[in-house]
C-alpha angles and dihedrals in degrees: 000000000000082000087063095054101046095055088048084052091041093052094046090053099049086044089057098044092043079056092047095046105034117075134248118278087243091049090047085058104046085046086055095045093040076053097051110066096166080117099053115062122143110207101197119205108240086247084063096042078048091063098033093060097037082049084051095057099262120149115234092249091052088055101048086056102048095042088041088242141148107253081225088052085052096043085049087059097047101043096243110149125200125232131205093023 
């Protein structure tokens, strides 16, 4: 019998601390949708790639190859003209 008791007390206690630790219902469902970005993907112009990646520190040659541009097209984006041509 005080088998009995203890699981019962046992199972009480895990009950309560399962309640304590897991989250809210509400809260379960923002973390999944926080985790699911599916929903939240951002598409950037290459003029806009073109300035990220100059902002970043990138030389213009850097970015024309990793973006498979022209270094005139990237010029061109960012307003760099070129002199003596």
């Amino acid at each position: 019998m005080s088998n009995a008791i203890s699981s019962a007390l046992l199972t009480g206690a895990a009950a309560a601390d399962s309640r304590a630790t897991a989250p809210a219902q509400p809260e379960r469902e923002a973390e999944q949708r926080a985790s699911d970005n599916s929903g939240d993907t951002v598409t950037l112009t290459v003029a806009q790639q073109v300035y990220q990646l100059y902002n970043k520190g990138q030389e213009v040659s850097q970015i024309a190859t990793t973006l498979s541009l022209p270094v005139r097209s990237v010029n061109n984006y960012l307003g760099i003209t070129q002199s003596g041509a």
